[in-house]
C-alpha positions as CSV (number, residue, x, y, z in Angstrom):
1,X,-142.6,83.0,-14.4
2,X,-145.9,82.9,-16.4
3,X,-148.0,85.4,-16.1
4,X,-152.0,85.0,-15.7
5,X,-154.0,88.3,-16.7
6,X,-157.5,88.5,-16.5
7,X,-159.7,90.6,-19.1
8,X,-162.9,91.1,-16.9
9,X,-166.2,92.2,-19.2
10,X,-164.3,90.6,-21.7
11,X,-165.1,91.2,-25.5
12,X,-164.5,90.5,-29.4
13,X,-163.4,94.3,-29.6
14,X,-160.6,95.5,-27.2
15,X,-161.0,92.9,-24.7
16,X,-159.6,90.4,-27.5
17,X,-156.7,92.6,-28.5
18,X,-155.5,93.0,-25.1
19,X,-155.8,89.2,-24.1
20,X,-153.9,88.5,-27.4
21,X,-151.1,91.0,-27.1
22,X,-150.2,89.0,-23.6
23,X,-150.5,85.7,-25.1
24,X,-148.0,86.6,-27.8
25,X,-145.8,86.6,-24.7
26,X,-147.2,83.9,-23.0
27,X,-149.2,84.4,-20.7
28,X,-152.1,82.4,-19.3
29,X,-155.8,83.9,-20.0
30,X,-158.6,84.7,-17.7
31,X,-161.9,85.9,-19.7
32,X,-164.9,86.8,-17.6
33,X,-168.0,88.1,-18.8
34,X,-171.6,87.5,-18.3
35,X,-171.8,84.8,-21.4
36,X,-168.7,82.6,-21.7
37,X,-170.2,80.5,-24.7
38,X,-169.7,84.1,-26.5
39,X,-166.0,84.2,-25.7
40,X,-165.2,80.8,-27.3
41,X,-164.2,82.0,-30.6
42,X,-161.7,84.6,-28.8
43,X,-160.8,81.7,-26.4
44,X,-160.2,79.4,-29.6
45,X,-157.4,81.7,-31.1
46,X,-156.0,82.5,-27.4
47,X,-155.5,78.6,-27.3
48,X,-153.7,78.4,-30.7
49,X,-151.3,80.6,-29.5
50,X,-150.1,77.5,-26.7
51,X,-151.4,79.2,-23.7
52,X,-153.5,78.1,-21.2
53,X,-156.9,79.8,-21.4
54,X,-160.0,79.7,-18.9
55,X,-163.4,81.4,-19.8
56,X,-165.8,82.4,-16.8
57,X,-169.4,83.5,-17.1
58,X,-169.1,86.8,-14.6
59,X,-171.5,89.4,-14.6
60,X,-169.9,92.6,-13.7
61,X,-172.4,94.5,-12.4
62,X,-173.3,91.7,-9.9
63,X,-170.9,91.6,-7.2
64,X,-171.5,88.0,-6.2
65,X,-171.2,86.3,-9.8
66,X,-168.2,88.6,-10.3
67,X,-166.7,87.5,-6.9
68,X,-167.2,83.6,-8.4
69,X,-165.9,83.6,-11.4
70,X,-162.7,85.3,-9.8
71,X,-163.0,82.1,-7.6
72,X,-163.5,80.0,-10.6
73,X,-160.2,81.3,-12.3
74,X,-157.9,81.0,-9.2
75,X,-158.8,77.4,-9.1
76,X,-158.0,77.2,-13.2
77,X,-155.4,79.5,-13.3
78,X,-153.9,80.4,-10.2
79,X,-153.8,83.9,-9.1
80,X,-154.2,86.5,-11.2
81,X,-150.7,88.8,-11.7
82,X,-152.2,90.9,-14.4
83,X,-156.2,92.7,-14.1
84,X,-157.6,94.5,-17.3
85,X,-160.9,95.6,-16.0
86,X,-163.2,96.9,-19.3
87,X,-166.4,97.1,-17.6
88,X,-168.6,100.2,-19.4
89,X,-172.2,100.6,-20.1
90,X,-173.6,103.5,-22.5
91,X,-175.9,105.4,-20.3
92,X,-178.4,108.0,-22.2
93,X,-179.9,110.4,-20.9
94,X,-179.6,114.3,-19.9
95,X,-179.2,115.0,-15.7
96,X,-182.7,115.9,-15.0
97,X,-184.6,112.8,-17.3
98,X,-182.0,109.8,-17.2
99,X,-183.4,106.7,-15.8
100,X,-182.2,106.6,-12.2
101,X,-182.4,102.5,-12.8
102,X,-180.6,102.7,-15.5
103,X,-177.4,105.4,-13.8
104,X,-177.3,103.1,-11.2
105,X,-176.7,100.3,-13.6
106,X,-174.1,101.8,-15.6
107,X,-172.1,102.8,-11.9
108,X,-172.6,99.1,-11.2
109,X,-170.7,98.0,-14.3
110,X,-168.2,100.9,-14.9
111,X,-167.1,101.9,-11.1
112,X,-168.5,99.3,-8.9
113,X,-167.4,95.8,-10.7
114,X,-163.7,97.2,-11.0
115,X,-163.5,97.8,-7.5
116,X,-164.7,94.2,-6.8
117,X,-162.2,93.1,-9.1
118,X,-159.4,95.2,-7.8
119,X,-160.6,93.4,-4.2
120,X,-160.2,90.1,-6.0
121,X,-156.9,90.3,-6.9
122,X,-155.0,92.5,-4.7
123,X,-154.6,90.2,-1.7
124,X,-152.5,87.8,-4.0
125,X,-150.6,90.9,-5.8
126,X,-149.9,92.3,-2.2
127,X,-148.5,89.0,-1.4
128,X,-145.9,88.6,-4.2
129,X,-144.8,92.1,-4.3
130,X,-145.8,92.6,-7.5
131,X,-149.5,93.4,-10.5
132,X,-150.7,95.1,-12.8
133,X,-153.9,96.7,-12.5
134,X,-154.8,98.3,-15.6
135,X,-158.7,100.0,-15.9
136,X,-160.2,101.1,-19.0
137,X,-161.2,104.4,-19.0
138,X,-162.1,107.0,-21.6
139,X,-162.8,111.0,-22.3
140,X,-166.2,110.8,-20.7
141,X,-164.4,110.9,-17.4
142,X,-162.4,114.7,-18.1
143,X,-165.2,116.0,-20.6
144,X,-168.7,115.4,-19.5
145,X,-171.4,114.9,-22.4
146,X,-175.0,116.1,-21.4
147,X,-176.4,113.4,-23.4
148,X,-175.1,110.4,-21.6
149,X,-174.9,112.3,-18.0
150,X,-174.9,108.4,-16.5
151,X,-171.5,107.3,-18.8
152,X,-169.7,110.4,-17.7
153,X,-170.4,109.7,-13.9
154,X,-169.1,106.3,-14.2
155,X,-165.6,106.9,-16.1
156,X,-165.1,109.4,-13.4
157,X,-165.6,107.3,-11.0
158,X,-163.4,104.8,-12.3
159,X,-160.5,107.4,-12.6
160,X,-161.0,108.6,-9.4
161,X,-160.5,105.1,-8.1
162,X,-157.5,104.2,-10.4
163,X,-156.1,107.3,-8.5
164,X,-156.8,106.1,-4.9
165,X,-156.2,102.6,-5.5
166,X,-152.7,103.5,-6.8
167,X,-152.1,105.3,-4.3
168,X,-152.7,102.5,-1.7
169,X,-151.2,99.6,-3.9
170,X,-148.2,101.5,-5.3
171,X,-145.9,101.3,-2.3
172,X,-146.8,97.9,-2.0
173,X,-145.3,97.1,-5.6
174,X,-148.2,97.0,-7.5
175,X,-148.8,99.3,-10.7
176,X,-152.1,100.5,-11.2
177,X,-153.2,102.7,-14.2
178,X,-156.5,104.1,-15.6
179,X,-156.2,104.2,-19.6
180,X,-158.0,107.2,-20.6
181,X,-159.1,106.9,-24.4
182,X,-160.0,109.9,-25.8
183,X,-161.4,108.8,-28.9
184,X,-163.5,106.3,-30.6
185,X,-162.6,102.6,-31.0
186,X,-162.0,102.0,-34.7
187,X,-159.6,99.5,-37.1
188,X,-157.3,101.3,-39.1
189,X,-157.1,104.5,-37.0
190,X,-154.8,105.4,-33.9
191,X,-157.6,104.2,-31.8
192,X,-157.1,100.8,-33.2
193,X,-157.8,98.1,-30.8
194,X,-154.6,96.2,-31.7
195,X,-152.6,99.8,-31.4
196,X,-154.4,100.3,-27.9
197,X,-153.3,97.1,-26.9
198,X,-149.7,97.7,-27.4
199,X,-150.3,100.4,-25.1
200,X,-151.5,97.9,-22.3
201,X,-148.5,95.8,-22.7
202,X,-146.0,98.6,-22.3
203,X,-147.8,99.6,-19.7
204,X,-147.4,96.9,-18.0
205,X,-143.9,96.5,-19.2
206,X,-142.9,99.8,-17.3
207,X,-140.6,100.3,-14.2
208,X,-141.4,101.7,-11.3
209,X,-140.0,105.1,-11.6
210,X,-142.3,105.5,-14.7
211,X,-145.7,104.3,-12.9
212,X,-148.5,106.8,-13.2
213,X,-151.9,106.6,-12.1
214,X,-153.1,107.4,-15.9
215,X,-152.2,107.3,-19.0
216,X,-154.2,109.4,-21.6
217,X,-153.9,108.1,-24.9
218,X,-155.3,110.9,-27.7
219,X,-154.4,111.2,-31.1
């Protein structure tokens, strides 16, 4: 059966390696992100690799143009059996001066658009006994930086609901996982996008006996 994963707050960086590692095995390609036109050169080489690819404009941190471009994939692609969810926003700023517009904005992408997404794809995951849910975490969530108060808030909110929503999903047969990256993206190194993305297939690869709610990828 062909899988279709959607890559919300899709990107050239990691969102890209991740959509490609799953296309080297066939599966179909949701891409949502607030600009589509941008995603067309990652949608071109997607395409070249005979899968069927679908690129929604989706902004993440609004709930009711995340909600429609889910729509707008179903109706493409069919339900999705695979979620990456990469929604994160730099927030600087120390506790007592960060901009409370701009905290709120950076819970809005990073904790509030993956649990609309999670909502978005679950039903259909329920039904068939069977997802991946894989969200995209990173050390901000276990070792808090004062500078960007706002960014650690956010990844550890989005642990904390990789946590809860296996917790509720697992029985029903659907594996759930929070990557924790503790380290900085960069080609060449082990935090190379293409080396993380391995990670997301075997991931989803696993069996049930090896689920766990995260997986913390350091050096």
């Amino acid at each position: 059966m062909t899988e279709t994963v959607a890559v919300a707050a899709a990107g050239p960086g990691l969102g890209r390696s991740i959509a490609l590692r799953f296309a080297r095995e066939g599966a179909d390609i949701a891409l949502l992100a607030r600009s589509a036109e941008r995603l067309e050169p990652v949608a071109e080489e997607l395409r070249a690799l005979g899968v069927r690819v679908h690129a929604a404009s989706a902004d993440v941190a609004d709930e009711g143009s995340l909600r429609a471009g889910f729509q707008e994939v179903r109706r493409e692609l069919g339900d999705p059996s695979v979620l990456v969810y990469n929604g994160s926003e730099y927030v600087e700023g120390r506790p007592t001066t960060v901009s409370y517009d701009a905290f709120v904005h950076g819970l809005l992408v990073g904790v509030a658009g993956a649990l609309v997404a999670v909502q978005e794809v679950a039903p259909a995951m329920r039904a068939a006994g069977r997802g991946t849910i894989l969200l995209t975490g990173s050390e901000a969530a276990i070792k808090p930086s004062v500078g960007a108060a706002g960014l650690g808030v956010a990844k550890a909110g989005l642990r904390n609901l990789a946590y809860s929503t296996a917790g509720e999903l697992g029985p029903d047969g659907v594996h759930v996982t929070t990557v924790t990256i503790r380290g900085i993206l960069k080609a060449g190194t082990a935090f190379d996008p293409e080396l993380i993305a391995e990670h997301y297939w075997r991931l989803h690869q696993q069996g049930r006996a090896e689920w766990e709610p995260e997986f913390v990828l350091s050096r």
